[in-house]
N, C-alpha and C positions, 0 to 999 in steps of 0.2 A: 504493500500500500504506500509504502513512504517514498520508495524509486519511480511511484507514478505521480505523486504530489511531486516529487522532484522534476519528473519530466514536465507533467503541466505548469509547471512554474517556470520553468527553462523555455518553452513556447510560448508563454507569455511574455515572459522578457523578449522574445525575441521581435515576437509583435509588437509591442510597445515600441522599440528601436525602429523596428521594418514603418512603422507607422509615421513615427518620429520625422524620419530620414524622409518619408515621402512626403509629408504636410510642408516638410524644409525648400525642399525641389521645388516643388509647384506652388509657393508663394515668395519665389528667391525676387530680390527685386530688377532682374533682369526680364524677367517671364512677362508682365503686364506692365500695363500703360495707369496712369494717372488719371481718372475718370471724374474731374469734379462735377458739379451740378451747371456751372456755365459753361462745360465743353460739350457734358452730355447733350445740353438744350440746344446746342451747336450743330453738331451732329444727328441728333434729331429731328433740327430743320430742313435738312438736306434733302433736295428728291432722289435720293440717292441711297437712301438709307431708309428700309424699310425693316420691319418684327424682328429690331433690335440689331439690323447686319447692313453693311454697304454692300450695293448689286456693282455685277461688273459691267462694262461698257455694252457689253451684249451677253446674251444667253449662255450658260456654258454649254458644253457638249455632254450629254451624260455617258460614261464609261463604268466598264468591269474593268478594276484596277487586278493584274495578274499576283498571285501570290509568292510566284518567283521573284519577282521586281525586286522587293525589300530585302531576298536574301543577296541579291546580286549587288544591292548597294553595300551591304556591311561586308563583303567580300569582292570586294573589284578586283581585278583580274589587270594585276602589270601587262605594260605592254597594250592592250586595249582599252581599258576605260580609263585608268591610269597612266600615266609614264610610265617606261622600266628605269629612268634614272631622273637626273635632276633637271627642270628645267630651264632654258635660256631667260634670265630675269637679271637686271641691276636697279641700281637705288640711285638715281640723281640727286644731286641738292638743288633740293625744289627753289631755296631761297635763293640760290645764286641766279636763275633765270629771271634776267633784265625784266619791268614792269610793264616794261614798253610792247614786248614780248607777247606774240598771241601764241601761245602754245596748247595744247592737249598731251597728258601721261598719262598713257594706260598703266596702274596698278595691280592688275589683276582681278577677276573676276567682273563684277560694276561696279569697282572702285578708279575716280579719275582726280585729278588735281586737271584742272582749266583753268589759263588765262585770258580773258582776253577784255580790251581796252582799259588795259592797267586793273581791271579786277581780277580777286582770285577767287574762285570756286572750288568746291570737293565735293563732289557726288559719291555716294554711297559708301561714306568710308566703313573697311574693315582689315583690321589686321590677325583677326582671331586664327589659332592653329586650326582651327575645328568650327566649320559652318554647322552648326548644333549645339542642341543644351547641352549637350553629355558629352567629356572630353574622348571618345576614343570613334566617333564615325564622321564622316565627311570632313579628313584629314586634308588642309591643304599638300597640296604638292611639293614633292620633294625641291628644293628650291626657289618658290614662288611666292614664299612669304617674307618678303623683301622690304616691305612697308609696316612701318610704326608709328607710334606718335610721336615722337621726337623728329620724324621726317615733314611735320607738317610746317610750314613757315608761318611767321605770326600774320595776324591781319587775314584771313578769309573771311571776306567780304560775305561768301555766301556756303551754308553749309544747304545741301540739298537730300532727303530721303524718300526717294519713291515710295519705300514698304517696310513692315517692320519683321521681314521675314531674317534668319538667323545668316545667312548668306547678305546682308545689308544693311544689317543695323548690329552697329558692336557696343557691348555694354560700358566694356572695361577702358576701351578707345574712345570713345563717345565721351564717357565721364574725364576723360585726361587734357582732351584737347580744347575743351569747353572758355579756357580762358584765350585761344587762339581765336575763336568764334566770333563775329558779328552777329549773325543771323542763322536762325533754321529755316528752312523754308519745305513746306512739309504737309500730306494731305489729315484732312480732320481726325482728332483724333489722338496722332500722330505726338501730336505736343507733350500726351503724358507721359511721354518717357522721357524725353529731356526735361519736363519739368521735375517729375521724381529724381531727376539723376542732377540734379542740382541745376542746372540751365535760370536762369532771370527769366521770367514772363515777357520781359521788355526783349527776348532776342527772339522768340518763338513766334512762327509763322505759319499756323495752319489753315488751311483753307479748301474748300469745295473746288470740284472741277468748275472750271472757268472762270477762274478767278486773278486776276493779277495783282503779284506782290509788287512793289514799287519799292525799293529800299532806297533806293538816291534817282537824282535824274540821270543819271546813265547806268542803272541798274534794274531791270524789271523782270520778274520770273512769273510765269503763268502755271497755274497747277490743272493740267491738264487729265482728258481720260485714259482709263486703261482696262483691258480685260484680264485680271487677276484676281486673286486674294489675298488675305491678309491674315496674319496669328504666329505665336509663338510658343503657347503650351497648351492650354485646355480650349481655349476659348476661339472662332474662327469668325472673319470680317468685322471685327467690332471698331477697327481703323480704316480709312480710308489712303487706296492703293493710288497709285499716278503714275502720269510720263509731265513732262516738263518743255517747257519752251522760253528760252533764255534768252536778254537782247541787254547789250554790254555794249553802252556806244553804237556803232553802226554796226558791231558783228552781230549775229545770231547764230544759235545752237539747238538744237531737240536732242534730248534725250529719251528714250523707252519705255524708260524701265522694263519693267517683267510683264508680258503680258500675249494671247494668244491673239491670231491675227482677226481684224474687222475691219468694219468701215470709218474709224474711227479716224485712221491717215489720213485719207483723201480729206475730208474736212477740216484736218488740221494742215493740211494742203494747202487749202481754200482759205484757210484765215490768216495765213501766215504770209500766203505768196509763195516763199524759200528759206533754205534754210543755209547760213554755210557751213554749217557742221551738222551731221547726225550722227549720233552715238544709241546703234542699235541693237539690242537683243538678239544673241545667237547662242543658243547652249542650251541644255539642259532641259529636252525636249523629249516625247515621246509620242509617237504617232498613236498608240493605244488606249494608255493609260490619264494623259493631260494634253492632249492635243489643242485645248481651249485656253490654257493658261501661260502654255509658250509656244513661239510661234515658230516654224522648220526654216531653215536657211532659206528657201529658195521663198517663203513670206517674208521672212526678215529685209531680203534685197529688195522685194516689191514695193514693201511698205518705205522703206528708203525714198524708192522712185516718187512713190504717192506724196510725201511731203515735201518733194522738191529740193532734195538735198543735194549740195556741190561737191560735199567731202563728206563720207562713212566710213567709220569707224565702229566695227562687232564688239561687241561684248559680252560676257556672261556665261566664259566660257575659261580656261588656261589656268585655273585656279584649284575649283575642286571640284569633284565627283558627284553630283546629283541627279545623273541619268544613266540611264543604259547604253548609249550610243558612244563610241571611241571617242579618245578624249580628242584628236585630234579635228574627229570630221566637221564640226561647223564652222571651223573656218574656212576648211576645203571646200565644204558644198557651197559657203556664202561667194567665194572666189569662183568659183564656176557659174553659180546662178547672176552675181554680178554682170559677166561679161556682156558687152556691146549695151550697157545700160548709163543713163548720160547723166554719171556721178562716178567720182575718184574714187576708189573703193585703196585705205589704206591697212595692215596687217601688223601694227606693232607690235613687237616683242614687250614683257610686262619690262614699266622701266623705261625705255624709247622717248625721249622728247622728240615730238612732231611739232613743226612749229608749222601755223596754218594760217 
């Protein structure tokens, strides 16, 4: 009798710990967003957000997600979904490129530093070893994580977050660079993570699709649509997802973000005129299983075409592992679906200053 009270005592403890450890995870302050009563009412005015979730730019596609899928992600397979060795990546100092300087670095994955008319932008920054909650899956690349916070230059002008997925929004990064920051610029929602994670209310910038932020007279970002979602642990679209359209002086810029292909281009086509930069979505795609929330190489060059961009630039791909398909092919396919299409399609290694 006494070695069974021993044992139910010993599965209690254990429970108690097992429980412990899991109410820890799932309330870490990485996990959610800051939700006060004037964001919520915020985001509830949206037509965009309906029974508690933001919809996406169009319908999704419904799918039977395969039960292979998730093994083949926690085991990629060097050589094909992965590298078999390290990849080609360097670290510029970002500060030393002149202000005058219109340039674009690709970071890796949809992480960029942008200059251009003497402002400085960072889009999605992340430097985390591991796109996920849990340290040991969606390992960056052997060599690929090249960026840190100490690489950021003071003064960004403009911090920009399409989504608050684990691939785009870094906790630990996020909180360090914070005094580097002017601005967030950021879809609804959005703001309570940088407000939780110490951010001033006076730098946060959230807003509905079509909206434009004005931060100075030669500075204006539009929070544009997208077909995606949003979440990071329990909870799924309670943030509002974007693409973005940037205008610094006389340049102009689009960015993506994450999202499957629509009609949503062409009329940011149409309201924009051109673009001289697009920095688009290539990676991390599956014809089966999310065909609606990223788009195939040969959408991603279309969608380029549709909003009338001069110079493209892929992205979302050379970093980490979140699909089935070689790690390789979307830039190969975006390079062949490219061809005879009347935009400069450029392929930088992570690290590359492209001055544009």
């Amino acid at each position: 009798m006494k070695s069974w009270k021993k044992i139910g005592s010993g599965l209690l403890g254990v429970a108690i710990v097992l429980g412990g450890a899991g109410f820890w995870f799932v309330t870490r302050d990485q996990n959610d967003p800051l939700i006060t009563p004037e964001r919520r009412a915020r985001m509830e005015a949206s037509p965009h957000y309906k029974d508690g979730k933001f919809l996406p730019s169009s319908p999704h596609t419904p799918v039977k997600p395969k039960p292979s899928g998730m093994i083949d992600l926690l085991f990629p397979q060097k050589g094909n979904q992965i590298p078999d060795g390290p990849v080609k990546a360097s670290m510029p100092d970002l500060s030393a490129i002149p202000r005058n300087q219109d340039a674009v670095v690709w970071l890796g994955h949809s992480t960029f530093y942008v200059q251009l008319s003497g402002k400085r932008i960072l889009i999605d920054p992340i430097a985390a070893k591991y796109a996920s909650p849990v340290p040991f899956i969606i390992k960056a690349f052997d060599g690929s994580d090249v960026f840190h916070a100490k690489d950021v230059p003071d003064d960004i002008d403009a911090l920009i977050l399409s989504h608050d997925h684990w691939g785009h929004l870094d906790y630990e990064l996020t909180k360090e660079i914070e005094p580097k920051v002017k601005a967030v610029v950021t879809g609804l929602g959005n703001g309570g993570y940088y407000e939780k994670w110490g951010y001033p209310l006076s730098k946060i910038h959230e807003e509905d699709w079509g909206t434009e932020v004005k931060l100075d007279k030669d500075l204006s970002i539009w929070v544009l649509p997208t077909r995606h979602f949003s979440g990071r642990m329990l909870q799924r679209d309670m943030t509002l997802f974007a693409s973005f359209a940037i205008k610094a002086g006389n340049r102009t810029l689009y960015y993506s973000g994450d999202g499957g292909y629509d009609g949503r281009f062409r009329e940011i086509g149409k309201q924009f005129g051109s673009f001289d930069i697009a920095i688009m979505e290539d990676g991390q795609y599956n014809e089966t299983q999310w065909p609606s929330v990223h788009m195939m190489p040969e959408q991603s060059a279309q969608a380029a075409e549709e909003v009338h961009a001069k110079v493209v630039i892929p992205c979302h791909n050379g970093k980490y592992n979140l699909a089935l398909h070689n790690w390789k092919e979307p830039r190969e396919r975006f390079r062949k679906a490219a061809e005879g299409r009347p935009y400069k399609l450029l392929l930088p290694e992570i690290g590359d200053v492209v001055k544009v």
